[in-house]
Structure formats: C-alpha cells, structure tokens
C-alpha positions as CSV (number, residue, x, y, z in Angstrom):
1,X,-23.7,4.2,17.6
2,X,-24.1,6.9,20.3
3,X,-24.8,10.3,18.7
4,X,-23.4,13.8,20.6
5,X,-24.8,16.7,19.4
6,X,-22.2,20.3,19.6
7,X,-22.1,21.6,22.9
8,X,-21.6,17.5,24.1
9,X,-18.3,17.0,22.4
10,X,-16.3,17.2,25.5
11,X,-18.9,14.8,27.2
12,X,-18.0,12.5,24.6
13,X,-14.1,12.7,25.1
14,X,-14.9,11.9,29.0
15,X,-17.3,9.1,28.1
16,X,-14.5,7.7,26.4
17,X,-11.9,7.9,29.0
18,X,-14.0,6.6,31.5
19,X,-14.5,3.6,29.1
20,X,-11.2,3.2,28.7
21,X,-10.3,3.1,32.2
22,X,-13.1,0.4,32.8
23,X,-11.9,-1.7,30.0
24,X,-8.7,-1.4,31.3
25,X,-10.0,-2.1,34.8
26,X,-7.9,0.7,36.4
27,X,-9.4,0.8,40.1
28,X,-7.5,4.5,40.6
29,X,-8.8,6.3,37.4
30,X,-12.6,5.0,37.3
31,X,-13.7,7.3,40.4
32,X,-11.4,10.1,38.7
33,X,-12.9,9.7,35.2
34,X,-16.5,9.4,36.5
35,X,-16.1,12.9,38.9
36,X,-15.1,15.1,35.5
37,X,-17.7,13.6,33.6
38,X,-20.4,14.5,36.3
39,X,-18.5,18.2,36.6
40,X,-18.9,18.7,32.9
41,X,-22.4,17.1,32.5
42,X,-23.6,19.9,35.3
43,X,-21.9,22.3,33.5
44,X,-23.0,21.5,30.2
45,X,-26.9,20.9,31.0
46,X,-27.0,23.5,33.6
47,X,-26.9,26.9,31.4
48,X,-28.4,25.2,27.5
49,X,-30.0,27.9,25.4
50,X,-33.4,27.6,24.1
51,X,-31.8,26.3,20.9
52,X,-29.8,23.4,22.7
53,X,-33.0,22.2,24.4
54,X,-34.7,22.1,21.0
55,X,-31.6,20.0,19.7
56,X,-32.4,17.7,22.9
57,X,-35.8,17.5,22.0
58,X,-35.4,15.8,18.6
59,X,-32.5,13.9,19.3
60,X,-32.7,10.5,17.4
61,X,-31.4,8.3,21.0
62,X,-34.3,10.5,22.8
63,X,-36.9,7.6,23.8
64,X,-39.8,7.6,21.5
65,X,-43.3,6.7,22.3
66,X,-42.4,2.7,21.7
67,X,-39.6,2.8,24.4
68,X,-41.6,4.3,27.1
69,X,-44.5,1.1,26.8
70,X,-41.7,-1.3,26.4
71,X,-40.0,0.5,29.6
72,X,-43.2,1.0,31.8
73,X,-46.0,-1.3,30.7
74,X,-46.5,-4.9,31.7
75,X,-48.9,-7.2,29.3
76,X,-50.0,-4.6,27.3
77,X,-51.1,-5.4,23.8
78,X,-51.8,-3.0,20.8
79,X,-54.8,-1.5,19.6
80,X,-55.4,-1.0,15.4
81,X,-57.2,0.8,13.2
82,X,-59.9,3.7,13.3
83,X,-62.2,1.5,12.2
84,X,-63.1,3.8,8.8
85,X,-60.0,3.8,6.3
86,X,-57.2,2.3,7.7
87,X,-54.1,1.6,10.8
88,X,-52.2,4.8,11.2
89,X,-48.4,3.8,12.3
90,X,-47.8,7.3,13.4
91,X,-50.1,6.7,16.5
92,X,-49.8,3.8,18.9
93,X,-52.5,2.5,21.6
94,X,-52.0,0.2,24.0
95,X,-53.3,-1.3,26.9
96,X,-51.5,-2.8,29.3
97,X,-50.3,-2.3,33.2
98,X,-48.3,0.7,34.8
99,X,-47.6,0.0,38.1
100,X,-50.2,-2.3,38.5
101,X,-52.9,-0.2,37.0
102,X,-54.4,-1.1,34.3
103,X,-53.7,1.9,31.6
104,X,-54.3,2.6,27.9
105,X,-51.1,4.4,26.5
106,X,-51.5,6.8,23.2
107,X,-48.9,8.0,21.5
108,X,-47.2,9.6,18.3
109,X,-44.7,7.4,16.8
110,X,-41.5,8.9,15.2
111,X,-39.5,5.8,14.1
112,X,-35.9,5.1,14.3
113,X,-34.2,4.8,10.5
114,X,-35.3,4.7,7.5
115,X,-37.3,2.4,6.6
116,X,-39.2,2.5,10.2
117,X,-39.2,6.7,10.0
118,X,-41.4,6.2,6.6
119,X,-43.4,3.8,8.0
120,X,-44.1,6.2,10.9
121,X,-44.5,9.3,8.4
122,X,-41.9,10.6,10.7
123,X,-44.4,11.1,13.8
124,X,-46.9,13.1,11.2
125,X,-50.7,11.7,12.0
126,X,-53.1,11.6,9.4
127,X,-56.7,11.5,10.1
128,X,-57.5,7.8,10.4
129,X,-54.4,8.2,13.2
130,X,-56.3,10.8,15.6
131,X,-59.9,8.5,14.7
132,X,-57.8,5.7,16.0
133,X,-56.7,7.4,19.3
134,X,-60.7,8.4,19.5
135,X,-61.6,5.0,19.5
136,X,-58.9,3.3,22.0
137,X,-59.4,6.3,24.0
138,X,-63.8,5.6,24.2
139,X,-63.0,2.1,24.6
140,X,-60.8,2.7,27.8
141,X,-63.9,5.3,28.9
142,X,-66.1,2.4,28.4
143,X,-64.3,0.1,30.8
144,X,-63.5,2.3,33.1
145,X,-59.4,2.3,31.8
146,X,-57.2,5.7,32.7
147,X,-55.7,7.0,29.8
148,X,-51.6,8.1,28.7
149,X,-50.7,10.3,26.2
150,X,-47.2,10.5,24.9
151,X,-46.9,13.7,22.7
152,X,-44.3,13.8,20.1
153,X,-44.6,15.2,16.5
154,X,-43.8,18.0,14.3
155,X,-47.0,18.5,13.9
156,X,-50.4,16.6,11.7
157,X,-49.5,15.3,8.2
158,X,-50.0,18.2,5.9
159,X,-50.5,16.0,2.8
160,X,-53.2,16.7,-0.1
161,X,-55.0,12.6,1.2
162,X,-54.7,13.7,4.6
163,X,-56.7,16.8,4.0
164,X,-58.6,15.1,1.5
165,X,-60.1,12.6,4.3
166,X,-60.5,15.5,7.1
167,X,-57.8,16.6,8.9
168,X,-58.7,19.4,10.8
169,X,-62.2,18.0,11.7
170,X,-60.2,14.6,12.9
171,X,-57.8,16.6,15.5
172,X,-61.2,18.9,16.3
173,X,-63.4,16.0,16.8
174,X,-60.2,15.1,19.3
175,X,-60.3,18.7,20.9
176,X,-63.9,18.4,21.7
177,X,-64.5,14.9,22.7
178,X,-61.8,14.5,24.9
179,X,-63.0,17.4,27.5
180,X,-66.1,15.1,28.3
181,X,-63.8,11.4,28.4
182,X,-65.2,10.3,31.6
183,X,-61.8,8.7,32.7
184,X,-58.9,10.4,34.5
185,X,-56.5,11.6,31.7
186,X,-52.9,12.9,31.4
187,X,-50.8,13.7,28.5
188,X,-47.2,14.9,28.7
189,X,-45.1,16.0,25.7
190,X,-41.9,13.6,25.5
191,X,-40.1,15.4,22.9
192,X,-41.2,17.5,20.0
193,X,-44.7,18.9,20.1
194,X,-46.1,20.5,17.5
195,X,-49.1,22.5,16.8
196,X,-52.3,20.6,16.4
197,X,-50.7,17.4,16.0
198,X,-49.7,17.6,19.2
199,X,-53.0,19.5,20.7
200,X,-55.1,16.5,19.2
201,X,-54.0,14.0,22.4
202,X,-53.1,16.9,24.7
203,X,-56.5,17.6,26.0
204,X,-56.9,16.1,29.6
205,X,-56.8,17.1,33.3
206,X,-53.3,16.9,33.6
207,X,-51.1,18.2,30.9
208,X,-47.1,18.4,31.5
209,X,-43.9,18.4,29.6
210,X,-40.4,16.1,30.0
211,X,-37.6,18.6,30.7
212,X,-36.1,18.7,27.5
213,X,-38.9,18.8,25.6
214,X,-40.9,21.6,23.1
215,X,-44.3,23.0,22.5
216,X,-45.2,25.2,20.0
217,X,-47.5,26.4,17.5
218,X,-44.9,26.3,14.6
219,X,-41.4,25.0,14.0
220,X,-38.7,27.5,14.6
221,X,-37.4,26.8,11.2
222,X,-40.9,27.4,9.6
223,X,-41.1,30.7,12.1
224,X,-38.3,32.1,10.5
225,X,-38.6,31.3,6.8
226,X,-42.0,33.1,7.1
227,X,-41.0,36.4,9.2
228,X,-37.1,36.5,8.3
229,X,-36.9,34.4,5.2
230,X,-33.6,33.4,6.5
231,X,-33.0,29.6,7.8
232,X,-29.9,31.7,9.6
233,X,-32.9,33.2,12.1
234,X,-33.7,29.9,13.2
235,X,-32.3,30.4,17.0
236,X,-33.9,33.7,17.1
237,X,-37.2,32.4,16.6
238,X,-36.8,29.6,19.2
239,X,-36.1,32.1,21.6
240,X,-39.1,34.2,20.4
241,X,-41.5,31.4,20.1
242,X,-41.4,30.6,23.9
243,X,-41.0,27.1,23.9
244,X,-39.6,25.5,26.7
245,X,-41.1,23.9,29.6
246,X,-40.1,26.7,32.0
247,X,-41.5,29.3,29.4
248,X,-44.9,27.6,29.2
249,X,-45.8,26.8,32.6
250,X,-44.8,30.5,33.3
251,X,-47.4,31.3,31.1
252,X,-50.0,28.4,32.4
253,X,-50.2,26.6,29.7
254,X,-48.9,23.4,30.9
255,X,-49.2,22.1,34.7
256,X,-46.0,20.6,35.8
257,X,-42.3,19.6,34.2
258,X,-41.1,16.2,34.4
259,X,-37.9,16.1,35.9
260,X,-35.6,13.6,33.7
261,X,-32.3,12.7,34.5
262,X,-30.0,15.7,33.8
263,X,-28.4,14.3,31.2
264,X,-31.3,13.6,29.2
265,X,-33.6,11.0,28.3
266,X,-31.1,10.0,24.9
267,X,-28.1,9.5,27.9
268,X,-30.8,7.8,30.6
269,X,-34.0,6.1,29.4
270,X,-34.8,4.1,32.2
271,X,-34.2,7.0,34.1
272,X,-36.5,8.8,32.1
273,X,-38.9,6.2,32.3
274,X,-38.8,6.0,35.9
275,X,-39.5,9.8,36.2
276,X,-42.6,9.6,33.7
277,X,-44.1,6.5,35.2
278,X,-43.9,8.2,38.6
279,X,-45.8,11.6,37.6
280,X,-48.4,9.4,36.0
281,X,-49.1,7.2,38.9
282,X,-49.3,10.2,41.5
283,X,-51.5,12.2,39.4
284,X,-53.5,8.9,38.8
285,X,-53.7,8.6,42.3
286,X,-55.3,12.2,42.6
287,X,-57.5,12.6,40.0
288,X,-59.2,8.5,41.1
289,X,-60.1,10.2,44.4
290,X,-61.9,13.2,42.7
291,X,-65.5,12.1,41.7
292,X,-66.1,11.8,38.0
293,X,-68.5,15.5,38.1
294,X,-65.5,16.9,40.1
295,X,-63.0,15.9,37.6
296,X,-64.3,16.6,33.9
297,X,-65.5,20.0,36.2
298,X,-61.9,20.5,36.7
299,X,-60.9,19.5,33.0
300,X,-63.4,22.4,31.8
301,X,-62.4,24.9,34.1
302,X,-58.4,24.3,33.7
303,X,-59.2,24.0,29.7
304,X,-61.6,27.8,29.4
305,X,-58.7,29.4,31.6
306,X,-55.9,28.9,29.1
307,X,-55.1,32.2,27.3
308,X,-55.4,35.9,28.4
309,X,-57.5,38.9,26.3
310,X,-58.1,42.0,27.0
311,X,-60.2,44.8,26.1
C-alpha cells in the first residue's frame, strides 16, 4: 500500500485519477490526467520546508540500503560477521558488480515491518556492525575492490550491551582507519543520517548526500526535547539544526547532492538508483586515475579542512 505523507494528499487524488483513466483506457483523459499531476508534483516538491524534507527522508517506501544492491549490483554476494562476537543485521556488505566494476557496497539497514525492522534494530549498529564494515572494507583494500557506502540511520545503538562491548571505540576505530583505506572510497547518505552512526562509514574521498536526505548531529525531536522541552519545537529545531543537503554543502561539509527524481526516491527507485549508480561510477572514474599517494593525500586534506575556528 502506497503511503502519502500531508503536503502529498492532492498527489494522491491525481494518482488516482490518472489510474482511473488508465484502467478505463480513456485515450483523451490519460495525457490530461498525467499534465496535472506533473503541475502539482513541481509545485509540491519545488518550495518543501526543512521539515517536509525530513518527512521525505524517513519515509517507509524511501529505498533502503537492500534495494539499492538489488537495483545496481550484479553477482554480488554478502559478507558476515566481525569476526569477534557476532553478524550485525543493521549493516550489510557486499560485493558484487556496478557497472561492470567490481564493488564492495556497505550499508545501514533499516528494515521494512515489523518483524524485519527488529531484526534490523531499526538501522541502529552496534559494535560488532561497524567491526564488520572494518573488515569487508580491509578485505576490498586487500584486493584492490572500491568501496560504497550507503548511509542511513538515526544514529549507533545506544544500548547498555552496545556500550558494554565498545561503541564509541568501534565507530572511532572506523573514523581513523578509514582515512588510510588504500582504495578509492565514496559514501553518500540515502536517507536519515545520524550522528556517529552515520559518521562511522562516511569517511572517504568523496562524501555526498541524495536530495531528500538528512545529516545531523542529533535528531530534531531529541534537539528540542533538550533545549525547548516541547515535542511542539520539533520544526524549529530542523530548521535550526541545518540539515539539508543544500545547507551542508553551503557549509562544506559534504561534496555534491545527488540529484533523484523530483518526486522522490519512495515515488521512483529505479530512478533513484540510476542517479546514485551514476555519481558513483564517475567519481570512480576520477579518483582510479589519481595515484593511490595522490588520493588518501586528497582524503586527508578534504578530511582536516572540515570545520572553521577562530581566535
């Protein structure tokens, strides 16, 4: 069943009247049908708030990690375990094909229902996840494999185990070893990206964000429980927080926005798919015809630049 979120409701009524006229095979009103729902998808998607983007973001037909290897990878297989304590659901690695290239794909895991969004922990690593990542990721070094990383999470599992077994020091050992990953590397945020969870597979020399997707450091609703108290502020602080892709590559913290189709990837996955398999094949191209001094060079440099002080 197709979900609409508020500001799509007249979307939906048009969806269904061109479905209607399809159904009913009516030559005349198809073209008619089809020009107001592409008037009022423009309109809609052209002018969303901060808020609606977020909405977007964490919509539950938005293509999670799964869909995009299913979508763009040929033969791939997956990758288990860290190796230590045990097979993380909420990350997934595997290496396959993208265009012909042969590409190891790491990604947070949401789930879809239930059952599945337990199993996934909702997209929340723990420890033995980001260890697992670490290893796929040195294997690919070790064969000379480039490297995909799909963000999309609230944010690391906050649980009493999780911290118990070394949380912080998993998604640091991340943070540190991945600057040195002699392979070309990109990451790009797909949804929801969340503090460290998300920082523990964003390291790499190219870093970029899906249209309608967030970054941040907290959750809006966690933002204004602490500084408003008031689950009322919760658009506020999503203005406040900055965290849209036009916001952060403003501010340099990301390097390019993938274009998706402008209805979204929940309305268009393979044309979401398309987009994000293309970005990743032309900056594969680039960074393969950098030597591999020249490129972990430009990972440092990129990497010490983010942030501004002053004295």
């Amino acid at each position: 069943m197709t979900t609409y979120l508020d500001f799509e409701q007249k979307i939906k009524i048009l969806q269904e009247e061109l479905d209607s006229a399809k159904a009913k095979g009516d030559k005349s009103e198809i073209p008619k049908a089809q020009k107001s729902l592409d008037k009022e998808v423009e309109r809609s998607f052209k002018a969303l708030s901060d808020y609606q983007k977020l909405q977007l973001a964490r919509h539950q037909d938005r293509p999670y990690a799964l869909d995009y290897v299913r979508l763009i990878m040929d033969d791939f297989y997956e990758i288990h375990g860290d190796r230590a304590f045990r097979d993380d659901p909420a990350i997934i690695c595997f290496l396959g094909y993208i265009g012909g290239q042969k590409t190891l794909v790491v990604g947070e895991q949401k789930g879809r229902g239930i059952k599945n969004k337990v199993k996934r922990n909702f997209g929340m690593p723990n420890p033995e996840g980001y260890r697992k990542a670490l290893r796929a990721v040195r294997l690919a070094e070790k064969f000379d494999i480039p490297v995909l990383m799909l963000v999309d999470t609230p944010g690391a599992y906050p649980g009493l185990g999780a911290e118990e077994r070394g949380q912080s020091e998993a998604i640091a050992r991340n943070l540190f070893e991945f600057t040195s990953i002699a392979v070309p590397m990109v990451s790009v945020v797909i949804g929801e990206g969340g503090s460290g969870g998300a920082l523990a597979i964003g390291v790499a020399d190219k870093f970029a964000m899906m249209r309608y997707s967030v970054f941040s450091v907290i959750s809006p609703e966690g933002c204004s429980a602490i500084l408003w108290n008031d689950p009322a502020k919760v658009e506020v602080a999503t203005k406040a927080l900055k965290i849209t892709p036009s916001d952060l590559i403003d501010h340099k913290l990301i390097d390019d926005i993938v274009e998706e189709p402008l209805i979204g990837a929940h309305r268009d996955k393979e044309g979401a798919a398309k987009a994000l398999k293309e970005y990743y094949l032309k900056n594969l191209e680039e960074l393969r015809a950098l030597s591999v001094e020249d490129m972990l060079q430009k990972r440092y440099e990129k990497l010490t630049n983010v942030g501004a002080f002053a004295e």
